[in-house]
N, CA, C and O atoms as a Maestro MAE file, in Angstrom:
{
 s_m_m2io_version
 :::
 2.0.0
}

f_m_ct {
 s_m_title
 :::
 protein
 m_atom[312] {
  # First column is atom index #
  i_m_mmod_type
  r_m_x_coord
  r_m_y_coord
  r_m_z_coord
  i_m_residue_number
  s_m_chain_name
  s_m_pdb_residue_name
  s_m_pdb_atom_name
  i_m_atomic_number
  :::
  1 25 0.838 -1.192 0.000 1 A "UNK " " N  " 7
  2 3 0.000 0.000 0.000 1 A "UNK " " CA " 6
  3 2 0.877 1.247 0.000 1 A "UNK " " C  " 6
  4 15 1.735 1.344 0.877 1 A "UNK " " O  " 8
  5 25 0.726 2.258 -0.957 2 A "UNK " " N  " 7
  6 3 0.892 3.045 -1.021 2 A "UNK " " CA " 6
  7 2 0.464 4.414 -0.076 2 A "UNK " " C  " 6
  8 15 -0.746 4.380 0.148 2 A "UNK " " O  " 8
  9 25 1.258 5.833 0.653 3 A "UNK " " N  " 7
  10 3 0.782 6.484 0.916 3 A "UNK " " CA " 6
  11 2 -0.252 7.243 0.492 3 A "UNK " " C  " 6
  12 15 -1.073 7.902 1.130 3 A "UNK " " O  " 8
  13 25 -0.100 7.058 -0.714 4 A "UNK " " N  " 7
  14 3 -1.942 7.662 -1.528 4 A "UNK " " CA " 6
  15 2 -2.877 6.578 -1.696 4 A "UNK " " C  " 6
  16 15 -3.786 6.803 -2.495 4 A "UNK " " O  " 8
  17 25 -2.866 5.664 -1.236 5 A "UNK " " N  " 7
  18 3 -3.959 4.386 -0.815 5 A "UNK " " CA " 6
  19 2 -4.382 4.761 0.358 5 A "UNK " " C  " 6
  20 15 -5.601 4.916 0.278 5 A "UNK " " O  " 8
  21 25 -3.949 5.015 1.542 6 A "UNK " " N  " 7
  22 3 -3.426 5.159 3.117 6 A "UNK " " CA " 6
  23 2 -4.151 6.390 2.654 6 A "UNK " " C  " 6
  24 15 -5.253 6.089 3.111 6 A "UNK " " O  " 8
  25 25 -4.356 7.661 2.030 7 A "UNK " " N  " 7
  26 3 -5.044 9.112 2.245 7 A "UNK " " CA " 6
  27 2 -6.007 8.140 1.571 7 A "UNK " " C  " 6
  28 15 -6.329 7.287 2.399 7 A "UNK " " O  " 8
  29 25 -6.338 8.025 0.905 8 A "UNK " " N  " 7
  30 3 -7.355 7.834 0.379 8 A "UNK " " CA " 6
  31 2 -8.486 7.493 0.836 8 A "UNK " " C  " 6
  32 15 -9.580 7.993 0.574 8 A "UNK " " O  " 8
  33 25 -8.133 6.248 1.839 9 A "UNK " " N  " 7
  34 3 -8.890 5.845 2.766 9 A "UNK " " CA " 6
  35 2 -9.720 5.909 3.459 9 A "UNK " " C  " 6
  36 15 -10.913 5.629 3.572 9 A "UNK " " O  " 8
  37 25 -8.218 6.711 4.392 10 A "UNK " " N  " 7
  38 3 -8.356 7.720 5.650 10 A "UNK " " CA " 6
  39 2 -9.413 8.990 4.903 10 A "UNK " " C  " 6
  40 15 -10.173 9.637 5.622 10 A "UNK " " O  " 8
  41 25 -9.345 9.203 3.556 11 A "UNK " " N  " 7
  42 3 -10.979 10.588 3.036 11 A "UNK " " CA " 6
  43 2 -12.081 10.054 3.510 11 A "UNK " " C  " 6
  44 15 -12.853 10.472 4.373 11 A "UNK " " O  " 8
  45 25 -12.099 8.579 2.535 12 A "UNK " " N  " 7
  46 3 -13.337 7.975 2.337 12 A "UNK " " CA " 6
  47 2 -14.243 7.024 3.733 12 A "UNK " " C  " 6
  48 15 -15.270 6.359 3.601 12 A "UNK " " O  " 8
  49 25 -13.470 7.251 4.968 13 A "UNK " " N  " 7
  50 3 -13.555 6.450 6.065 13 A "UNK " " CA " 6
  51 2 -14.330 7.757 6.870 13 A "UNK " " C  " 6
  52 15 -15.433 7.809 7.414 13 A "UNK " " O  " 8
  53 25 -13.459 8.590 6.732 14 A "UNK " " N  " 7
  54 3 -14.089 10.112 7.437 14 A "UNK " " CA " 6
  55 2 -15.204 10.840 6.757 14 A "UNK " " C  " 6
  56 15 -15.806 11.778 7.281 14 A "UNK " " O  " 8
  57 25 -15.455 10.356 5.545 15 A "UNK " " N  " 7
  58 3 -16.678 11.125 4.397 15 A "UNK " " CA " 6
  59 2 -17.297 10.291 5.123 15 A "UNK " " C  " 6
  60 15 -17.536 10.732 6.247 15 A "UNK " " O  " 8
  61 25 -17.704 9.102 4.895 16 A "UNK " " N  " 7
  62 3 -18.989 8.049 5.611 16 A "UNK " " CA " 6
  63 2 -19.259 8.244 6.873 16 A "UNK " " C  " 6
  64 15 -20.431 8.385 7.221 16 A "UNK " " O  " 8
  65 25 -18.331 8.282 7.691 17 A "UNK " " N  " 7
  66 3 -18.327 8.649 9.301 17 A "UNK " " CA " 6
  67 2 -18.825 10.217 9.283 17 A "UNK " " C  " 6
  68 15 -19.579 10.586 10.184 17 A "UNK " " O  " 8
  69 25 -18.454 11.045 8.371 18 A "UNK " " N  " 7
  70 3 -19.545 12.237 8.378 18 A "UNK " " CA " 6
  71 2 -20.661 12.408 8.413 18 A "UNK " " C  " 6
  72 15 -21.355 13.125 9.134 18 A "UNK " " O  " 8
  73 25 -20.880 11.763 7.639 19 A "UNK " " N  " 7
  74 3 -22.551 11.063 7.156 19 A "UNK " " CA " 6
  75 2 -23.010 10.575 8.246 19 A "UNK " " C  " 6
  76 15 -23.819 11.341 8.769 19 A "UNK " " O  " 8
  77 25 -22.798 9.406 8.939 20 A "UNK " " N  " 7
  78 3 -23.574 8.848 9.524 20 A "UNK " " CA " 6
  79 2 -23.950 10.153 10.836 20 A "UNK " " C  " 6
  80 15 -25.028 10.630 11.190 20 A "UNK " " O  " 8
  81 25 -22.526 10.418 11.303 21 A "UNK " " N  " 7
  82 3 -22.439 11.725 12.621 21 A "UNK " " CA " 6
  83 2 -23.748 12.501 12.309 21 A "UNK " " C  " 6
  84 15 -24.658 12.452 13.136 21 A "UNK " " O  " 8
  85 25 -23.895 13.212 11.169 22 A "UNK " " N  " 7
  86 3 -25.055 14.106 10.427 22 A "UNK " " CA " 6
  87 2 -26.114 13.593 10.290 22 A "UNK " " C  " 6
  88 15 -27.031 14.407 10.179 22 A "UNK " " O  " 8
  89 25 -26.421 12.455 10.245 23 A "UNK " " N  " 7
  90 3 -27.661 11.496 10.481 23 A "UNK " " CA " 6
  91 2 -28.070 11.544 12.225 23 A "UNK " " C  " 6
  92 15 -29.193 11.571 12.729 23 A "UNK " " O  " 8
  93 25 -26.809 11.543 12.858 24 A "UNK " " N  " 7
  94 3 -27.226 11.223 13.931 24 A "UNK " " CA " 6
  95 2 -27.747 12.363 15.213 24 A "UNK " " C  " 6
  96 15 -28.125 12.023 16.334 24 A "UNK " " O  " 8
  97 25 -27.666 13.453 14.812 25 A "UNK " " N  " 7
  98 3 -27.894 14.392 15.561 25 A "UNK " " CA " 6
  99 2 -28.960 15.202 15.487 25 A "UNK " " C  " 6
  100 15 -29.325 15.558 14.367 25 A "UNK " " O  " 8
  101 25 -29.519 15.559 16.403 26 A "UNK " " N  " 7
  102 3 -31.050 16.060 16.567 26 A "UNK " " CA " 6
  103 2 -31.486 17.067 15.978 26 A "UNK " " C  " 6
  104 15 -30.694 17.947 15.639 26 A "UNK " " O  " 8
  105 25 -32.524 17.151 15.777 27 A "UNK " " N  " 7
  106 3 -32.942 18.827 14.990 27 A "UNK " " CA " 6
  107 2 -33.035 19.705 15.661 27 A "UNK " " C  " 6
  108 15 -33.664 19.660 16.718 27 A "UNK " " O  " 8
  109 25 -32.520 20.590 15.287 28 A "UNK " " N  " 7
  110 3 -32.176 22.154 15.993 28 A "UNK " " CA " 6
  111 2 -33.659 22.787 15.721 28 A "UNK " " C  " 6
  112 15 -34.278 23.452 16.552 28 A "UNK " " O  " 8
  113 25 -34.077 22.486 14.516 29 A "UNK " " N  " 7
  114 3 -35.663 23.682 14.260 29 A "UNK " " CA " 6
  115 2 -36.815 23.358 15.306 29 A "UNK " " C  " 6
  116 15 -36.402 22.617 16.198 29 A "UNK " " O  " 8
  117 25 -38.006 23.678 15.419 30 A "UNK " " N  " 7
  118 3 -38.602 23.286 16.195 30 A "UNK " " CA " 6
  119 2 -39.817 23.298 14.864 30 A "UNK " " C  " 6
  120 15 -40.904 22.810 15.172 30 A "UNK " " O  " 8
  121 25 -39.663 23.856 13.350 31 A "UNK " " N  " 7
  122 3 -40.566 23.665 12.952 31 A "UNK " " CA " 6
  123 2 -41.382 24.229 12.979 31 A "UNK " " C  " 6
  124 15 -41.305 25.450 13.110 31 A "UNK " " O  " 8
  125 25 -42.575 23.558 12.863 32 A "UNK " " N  " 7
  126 3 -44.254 24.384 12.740 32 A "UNK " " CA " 6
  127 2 -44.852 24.038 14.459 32 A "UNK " " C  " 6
  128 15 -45.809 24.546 15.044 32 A "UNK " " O  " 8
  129 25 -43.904 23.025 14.922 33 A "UNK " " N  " 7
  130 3 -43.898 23.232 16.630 33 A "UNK " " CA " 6
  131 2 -43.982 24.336 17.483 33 A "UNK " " C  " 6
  132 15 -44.607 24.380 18.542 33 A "UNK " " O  " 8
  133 25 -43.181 25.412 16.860 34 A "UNK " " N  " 7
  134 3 -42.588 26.567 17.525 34 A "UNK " " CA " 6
  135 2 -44.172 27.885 17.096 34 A "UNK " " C  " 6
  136 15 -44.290 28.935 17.727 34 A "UNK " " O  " 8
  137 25 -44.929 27.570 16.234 35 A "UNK " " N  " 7
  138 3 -45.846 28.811 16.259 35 A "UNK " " CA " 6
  139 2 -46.729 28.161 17.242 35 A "UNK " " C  " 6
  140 15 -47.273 29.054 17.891 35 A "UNK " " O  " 8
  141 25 -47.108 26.999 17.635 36 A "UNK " " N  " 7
  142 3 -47.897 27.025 19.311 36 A "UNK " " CA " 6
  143 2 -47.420 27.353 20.235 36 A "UNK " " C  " 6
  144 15 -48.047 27.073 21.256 36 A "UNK " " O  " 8
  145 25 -46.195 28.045 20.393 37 A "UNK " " N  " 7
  146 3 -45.712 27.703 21.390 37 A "UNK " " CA " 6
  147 2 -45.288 26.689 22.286 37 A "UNK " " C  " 6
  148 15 -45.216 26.926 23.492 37 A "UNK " " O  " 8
  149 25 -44.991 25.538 21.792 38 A "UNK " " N  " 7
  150 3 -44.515 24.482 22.149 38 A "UNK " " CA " 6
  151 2 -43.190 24.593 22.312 38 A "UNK " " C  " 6
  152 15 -42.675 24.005 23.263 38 A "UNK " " O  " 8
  153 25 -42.550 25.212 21.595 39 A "UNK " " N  " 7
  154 3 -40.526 25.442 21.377 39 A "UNK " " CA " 6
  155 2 -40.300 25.672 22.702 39 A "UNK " " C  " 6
  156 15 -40.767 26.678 23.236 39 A "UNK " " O  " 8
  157 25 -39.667 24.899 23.289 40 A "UNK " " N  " 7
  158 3 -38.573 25.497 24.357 40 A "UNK " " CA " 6
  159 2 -37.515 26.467 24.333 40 A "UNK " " C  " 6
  160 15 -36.695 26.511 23.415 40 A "UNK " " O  " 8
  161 25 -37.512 27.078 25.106 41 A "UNK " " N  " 7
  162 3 -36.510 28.372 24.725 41 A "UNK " " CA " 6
  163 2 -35.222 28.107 25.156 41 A "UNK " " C  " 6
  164 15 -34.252 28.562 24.550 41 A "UNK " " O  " 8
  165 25 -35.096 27.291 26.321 42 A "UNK " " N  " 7
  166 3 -34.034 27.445 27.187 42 A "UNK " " CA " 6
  167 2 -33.550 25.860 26.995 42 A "UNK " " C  " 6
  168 15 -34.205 25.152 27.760 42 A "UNK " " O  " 8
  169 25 -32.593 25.088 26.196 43 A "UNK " " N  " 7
  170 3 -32.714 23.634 26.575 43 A "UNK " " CA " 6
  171 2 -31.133 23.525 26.964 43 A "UNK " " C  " 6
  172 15 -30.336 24.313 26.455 43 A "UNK " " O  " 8
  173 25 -30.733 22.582 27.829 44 A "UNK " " N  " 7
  174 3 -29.366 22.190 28.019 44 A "UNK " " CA " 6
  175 2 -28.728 21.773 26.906 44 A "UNK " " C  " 6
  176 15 -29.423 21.476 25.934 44 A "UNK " " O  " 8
  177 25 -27.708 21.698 26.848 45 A "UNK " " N  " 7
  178 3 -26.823 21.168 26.046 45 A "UNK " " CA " 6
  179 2 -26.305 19.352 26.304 45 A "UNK " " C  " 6
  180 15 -25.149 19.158 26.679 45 A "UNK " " O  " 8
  181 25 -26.957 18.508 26.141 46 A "UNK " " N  " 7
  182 3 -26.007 17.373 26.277 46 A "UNK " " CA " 6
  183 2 -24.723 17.239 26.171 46 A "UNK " " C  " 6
  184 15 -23.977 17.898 25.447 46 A "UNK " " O  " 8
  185 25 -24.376 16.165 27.074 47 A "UNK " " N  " 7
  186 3 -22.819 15.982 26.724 47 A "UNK " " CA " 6
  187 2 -22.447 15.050 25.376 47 A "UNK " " C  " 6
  188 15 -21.468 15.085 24.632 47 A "UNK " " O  " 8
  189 25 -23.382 14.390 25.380 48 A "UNK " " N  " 7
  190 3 -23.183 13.118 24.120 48 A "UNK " " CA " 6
  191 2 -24.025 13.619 22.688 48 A "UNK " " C  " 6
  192 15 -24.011 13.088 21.577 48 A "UNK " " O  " 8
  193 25 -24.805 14.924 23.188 49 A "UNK " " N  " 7
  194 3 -24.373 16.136 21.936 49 A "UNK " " CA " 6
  195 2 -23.354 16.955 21.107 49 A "UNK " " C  " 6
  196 15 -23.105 17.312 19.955 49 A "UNK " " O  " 8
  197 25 -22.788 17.061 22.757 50 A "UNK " " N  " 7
  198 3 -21.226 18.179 22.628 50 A "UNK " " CA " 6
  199 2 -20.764 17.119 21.935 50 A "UNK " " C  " 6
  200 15 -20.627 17.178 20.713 50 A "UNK " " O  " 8
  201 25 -20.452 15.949 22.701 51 A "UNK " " N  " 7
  202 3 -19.427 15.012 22.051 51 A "UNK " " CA " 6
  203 2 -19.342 14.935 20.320 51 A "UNK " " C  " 6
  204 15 -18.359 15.174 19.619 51 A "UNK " " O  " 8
  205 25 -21.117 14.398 19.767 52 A "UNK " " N  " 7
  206 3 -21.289 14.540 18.646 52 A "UNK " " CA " 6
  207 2 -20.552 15.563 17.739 52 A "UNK " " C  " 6
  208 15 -19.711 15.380 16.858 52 A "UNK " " O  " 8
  209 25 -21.180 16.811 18.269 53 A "UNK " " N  " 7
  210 3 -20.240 17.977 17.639 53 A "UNK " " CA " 6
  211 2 -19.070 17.946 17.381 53 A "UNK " " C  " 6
  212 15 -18.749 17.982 16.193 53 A "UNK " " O  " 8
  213 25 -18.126 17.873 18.333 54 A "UNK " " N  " 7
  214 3 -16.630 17.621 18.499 54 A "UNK " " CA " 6
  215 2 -16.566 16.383 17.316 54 A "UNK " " C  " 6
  216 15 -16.249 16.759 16.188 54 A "UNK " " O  " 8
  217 25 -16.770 15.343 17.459 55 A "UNK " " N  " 7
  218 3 -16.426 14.792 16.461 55 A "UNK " " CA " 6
  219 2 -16.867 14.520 14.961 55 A "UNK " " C  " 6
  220 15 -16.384 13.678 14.204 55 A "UNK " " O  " 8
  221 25 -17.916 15.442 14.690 56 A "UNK " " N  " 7
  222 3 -18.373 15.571 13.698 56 A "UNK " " CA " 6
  223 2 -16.997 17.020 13.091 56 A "UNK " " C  " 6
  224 15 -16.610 17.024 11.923 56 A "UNK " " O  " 8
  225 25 -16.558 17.918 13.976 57 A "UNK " " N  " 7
  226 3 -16.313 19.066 13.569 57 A "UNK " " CA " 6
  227 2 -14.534 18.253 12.889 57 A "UNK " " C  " 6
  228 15 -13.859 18.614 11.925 57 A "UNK " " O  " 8
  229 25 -14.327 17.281 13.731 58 A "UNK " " N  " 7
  230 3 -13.095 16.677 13.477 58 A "UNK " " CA " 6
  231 2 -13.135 15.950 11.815 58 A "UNK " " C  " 6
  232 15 -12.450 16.099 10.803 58 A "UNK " " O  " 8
  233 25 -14.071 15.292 12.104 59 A "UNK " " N  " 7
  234 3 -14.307 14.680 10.787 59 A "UNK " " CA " 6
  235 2 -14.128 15.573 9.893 59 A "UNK " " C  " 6
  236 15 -13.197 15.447 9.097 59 A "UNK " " O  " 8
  237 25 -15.009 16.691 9.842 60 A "UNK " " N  " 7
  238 3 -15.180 17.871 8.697 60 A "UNK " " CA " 6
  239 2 -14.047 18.463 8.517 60 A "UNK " " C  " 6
  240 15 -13.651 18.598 7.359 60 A "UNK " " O  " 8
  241 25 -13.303 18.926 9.553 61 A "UNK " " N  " 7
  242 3 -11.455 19.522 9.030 61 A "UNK " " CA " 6
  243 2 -10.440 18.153 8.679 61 A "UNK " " C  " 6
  244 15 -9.369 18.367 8.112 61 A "UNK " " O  " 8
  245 25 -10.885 16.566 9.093 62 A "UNK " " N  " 7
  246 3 -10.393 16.189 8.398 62 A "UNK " " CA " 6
  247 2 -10.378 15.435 6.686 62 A "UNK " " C  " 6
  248 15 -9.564 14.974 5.886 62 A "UNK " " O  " 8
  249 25 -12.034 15.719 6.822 63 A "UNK " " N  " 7
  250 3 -12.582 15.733 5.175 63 A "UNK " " CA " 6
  251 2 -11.771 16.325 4.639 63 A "UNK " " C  " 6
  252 15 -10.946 15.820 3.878 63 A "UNK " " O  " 8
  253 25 -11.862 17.783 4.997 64 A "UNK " " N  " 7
  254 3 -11.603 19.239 3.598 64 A "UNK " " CA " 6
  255 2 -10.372 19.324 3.440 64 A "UNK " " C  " 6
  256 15 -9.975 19.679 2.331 64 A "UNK " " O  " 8
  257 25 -9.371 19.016 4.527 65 A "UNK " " N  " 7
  258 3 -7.850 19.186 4.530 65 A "UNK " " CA " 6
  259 2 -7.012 18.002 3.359 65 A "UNK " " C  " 6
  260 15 -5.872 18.016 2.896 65 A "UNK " " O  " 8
  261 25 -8.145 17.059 3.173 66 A "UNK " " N  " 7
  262 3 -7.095 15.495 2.750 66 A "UNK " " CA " 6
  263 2 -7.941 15.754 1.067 66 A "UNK " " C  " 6
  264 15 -7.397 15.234 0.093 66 A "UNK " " O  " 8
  265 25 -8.898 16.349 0.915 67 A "UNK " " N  " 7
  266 3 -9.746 16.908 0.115 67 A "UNK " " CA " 6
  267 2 -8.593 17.705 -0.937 67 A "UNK " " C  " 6
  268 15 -8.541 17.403 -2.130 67 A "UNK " " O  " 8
  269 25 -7.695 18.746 -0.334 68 A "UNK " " N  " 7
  270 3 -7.139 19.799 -0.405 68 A "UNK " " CA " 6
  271 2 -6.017 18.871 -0.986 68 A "UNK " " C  " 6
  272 15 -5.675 19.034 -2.158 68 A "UNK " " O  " 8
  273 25 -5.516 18.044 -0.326 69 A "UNK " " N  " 7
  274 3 -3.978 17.277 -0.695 69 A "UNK " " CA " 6
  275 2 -4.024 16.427 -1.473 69 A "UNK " " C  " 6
  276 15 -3.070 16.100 -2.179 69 A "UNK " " O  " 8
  277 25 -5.278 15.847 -1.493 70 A "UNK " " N  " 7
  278 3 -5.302 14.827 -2.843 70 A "UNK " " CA " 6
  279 2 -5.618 15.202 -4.086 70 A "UNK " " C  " 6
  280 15 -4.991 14.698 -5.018 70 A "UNK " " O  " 8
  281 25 -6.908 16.399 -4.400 71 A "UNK " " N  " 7
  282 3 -6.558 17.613 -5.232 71 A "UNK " " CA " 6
  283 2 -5.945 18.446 -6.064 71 A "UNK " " C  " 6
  284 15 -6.296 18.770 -7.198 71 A "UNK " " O  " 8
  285 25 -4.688 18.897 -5.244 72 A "UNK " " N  " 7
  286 3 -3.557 19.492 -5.175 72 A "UNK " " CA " 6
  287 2 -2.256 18.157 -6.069 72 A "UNK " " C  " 6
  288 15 -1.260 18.255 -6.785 72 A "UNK " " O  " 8
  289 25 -2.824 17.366 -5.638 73 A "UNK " " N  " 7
  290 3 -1.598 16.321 -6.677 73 A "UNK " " CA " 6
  291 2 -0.461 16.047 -5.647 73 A "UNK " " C  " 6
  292 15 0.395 15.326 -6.160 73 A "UNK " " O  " 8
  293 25 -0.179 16.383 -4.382 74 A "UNK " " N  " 7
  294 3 1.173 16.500 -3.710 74 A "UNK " " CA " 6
  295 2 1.115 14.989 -3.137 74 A "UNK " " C  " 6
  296 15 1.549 14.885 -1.989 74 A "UNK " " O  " 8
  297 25 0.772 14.112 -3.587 75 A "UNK " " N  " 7
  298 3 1.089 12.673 -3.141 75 A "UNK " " CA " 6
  299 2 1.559 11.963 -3.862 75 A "UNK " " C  " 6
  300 15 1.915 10.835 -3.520 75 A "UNK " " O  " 8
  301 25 1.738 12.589 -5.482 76 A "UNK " " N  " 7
  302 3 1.704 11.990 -6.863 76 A "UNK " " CA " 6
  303 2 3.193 11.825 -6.625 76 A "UNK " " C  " 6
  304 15 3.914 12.514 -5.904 76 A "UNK " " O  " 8
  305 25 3.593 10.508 -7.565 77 A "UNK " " N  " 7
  306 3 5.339 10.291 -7.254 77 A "UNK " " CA " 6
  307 2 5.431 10.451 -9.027 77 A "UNK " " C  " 6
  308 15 5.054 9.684 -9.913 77 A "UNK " " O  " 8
  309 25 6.420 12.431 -9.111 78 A "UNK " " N  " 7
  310 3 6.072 12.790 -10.052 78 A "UNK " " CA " 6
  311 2 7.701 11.661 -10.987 78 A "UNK " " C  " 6
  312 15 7.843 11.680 -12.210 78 A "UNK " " O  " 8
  :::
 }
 m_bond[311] {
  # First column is bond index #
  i_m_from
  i_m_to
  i_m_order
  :::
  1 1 2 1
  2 2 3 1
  3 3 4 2
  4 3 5 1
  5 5 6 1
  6 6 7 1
  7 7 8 2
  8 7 9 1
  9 9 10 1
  10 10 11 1
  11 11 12 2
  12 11 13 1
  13 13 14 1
  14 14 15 1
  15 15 16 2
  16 15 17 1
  17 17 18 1
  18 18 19 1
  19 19 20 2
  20 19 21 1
  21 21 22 1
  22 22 23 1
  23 23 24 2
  24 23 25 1
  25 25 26 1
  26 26 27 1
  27 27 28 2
  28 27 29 1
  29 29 30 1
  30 30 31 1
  31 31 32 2
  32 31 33 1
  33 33 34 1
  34 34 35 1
  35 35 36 2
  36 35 37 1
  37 37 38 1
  38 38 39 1
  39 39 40 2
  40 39 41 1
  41 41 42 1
  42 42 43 1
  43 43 44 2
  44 43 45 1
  45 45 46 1
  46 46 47 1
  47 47 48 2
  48 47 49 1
  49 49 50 1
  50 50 51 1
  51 51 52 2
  52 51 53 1
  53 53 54 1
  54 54 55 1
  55 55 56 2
  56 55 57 1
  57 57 58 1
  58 58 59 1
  59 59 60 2
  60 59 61 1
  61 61 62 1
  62 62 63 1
  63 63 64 2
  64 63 65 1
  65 65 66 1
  66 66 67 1
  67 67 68 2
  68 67 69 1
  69 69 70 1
  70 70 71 1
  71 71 72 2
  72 71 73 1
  73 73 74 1
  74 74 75 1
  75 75 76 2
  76 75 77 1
  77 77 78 1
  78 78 79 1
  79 79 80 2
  80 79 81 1
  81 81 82 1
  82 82 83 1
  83 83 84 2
  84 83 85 1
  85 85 86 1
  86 86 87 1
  87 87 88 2
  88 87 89 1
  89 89 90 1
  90 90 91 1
  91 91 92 2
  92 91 93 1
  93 93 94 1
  94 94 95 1
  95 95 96 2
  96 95 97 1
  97 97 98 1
  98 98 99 1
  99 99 100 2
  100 99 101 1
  101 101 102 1
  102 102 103 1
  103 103 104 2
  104 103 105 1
  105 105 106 1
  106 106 107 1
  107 107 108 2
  108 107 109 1
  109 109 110 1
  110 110 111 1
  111 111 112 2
  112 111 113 1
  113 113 114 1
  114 114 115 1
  115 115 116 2
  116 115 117 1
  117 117 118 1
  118 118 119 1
  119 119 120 2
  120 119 121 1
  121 121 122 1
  122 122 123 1
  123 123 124 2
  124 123 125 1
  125 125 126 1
  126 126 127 1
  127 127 128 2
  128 127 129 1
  129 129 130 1
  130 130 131 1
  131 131 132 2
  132 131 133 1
  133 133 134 1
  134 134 135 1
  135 135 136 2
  136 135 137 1
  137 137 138 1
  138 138 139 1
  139 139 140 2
  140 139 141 1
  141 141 142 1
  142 142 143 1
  143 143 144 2
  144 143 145 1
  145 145 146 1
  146 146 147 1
  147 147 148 2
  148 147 149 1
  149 149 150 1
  150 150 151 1
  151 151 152 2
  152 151 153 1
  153 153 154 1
  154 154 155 1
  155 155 156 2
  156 155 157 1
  157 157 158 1
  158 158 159 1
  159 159 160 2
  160 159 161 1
  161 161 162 1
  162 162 163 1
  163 163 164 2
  164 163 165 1
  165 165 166 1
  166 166 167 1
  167 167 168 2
  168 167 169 1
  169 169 170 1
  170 170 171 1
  171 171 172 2
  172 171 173 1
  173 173 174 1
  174 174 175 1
  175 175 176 2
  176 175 177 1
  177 177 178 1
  178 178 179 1
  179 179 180 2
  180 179 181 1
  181 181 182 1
  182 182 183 1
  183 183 184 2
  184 183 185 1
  185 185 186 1
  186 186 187 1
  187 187 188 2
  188 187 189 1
  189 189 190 1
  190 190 191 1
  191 191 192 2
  192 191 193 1
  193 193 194 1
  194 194 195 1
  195 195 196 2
  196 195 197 1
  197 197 198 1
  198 198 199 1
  199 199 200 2
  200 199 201 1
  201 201 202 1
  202 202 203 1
  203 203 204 2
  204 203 205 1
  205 205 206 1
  206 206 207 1
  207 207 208 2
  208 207 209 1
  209 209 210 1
  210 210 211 1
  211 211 212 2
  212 211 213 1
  213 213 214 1
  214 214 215 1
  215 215 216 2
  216 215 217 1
  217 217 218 1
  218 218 219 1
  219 219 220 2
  220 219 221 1
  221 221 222 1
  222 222 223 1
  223 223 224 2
  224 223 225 1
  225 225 226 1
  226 226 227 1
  227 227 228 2
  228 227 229 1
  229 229 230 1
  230 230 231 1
  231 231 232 2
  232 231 233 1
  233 233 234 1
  234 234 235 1
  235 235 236 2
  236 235 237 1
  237 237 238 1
  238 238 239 1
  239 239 240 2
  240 239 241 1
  241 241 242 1
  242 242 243 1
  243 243 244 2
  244 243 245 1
  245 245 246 1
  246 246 247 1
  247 247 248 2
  248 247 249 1
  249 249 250 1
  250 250 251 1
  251 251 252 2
  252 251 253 1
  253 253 254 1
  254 254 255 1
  255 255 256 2
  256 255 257 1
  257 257 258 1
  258 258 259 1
  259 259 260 2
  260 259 261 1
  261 261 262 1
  262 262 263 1
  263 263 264 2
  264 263 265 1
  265 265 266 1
  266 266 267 1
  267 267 268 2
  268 267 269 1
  269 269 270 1
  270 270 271 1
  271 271 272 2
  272 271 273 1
  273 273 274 1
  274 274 275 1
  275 275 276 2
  276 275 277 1
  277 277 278 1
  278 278 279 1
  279 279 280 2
  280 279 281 1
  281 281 282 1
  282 282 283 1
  283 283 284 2
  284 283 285 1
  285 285 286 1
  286 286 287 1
  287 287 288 2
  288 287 289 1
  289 289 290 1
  290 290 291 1
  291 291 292 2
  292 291 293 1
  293 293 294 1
  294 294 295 1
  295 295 296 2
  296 295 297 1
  297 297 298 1
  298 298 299 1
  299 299 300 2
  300 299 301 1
  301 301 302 1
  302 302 303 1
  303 303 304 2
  304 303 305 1
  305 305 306 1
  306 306 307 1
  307 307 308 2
  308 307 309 1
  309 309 310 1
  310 310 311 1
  311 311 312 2
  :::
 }
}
């Protein structure tokens, strides 16, 4: 295996794991909920929300960065 097998991977392992992270996290809108007044105004923050975040935000800088290098051609053995 090559180091551009090894990025490659490592994109396509973190693109799917994006996906699913983005599947997995709750809706922020409240929708057509929110003109009864049903919306809560004030809600906590979970921790295994935060967590989500954090590793969704990881995933995403490490999407766009390997995005950028494979792109760019700088793995190519010119």
């Amino acid at each position: 295996m090559t180091v551009l097998n090894v990025v490659e991977t490592i994109w396509s392992l973190s693109a799917l794991g994006m996906i699913v992270l983005v599947l997995l996290h709750s809706p922020k809108g409240d929708g057509i909920g929110g003109i009864g007044g049903q919306a809560q105004l004030f809600t906590s923050a979970k921790s295994a929300e935060t967590a989500l975040n954090r590793v969704t935000w990881i995933l995403s800088i490490t999407f766009i960065s390997l995005t950028v290098v494979l792109s760019a051609g700088w793995l190519v053995a010119k």
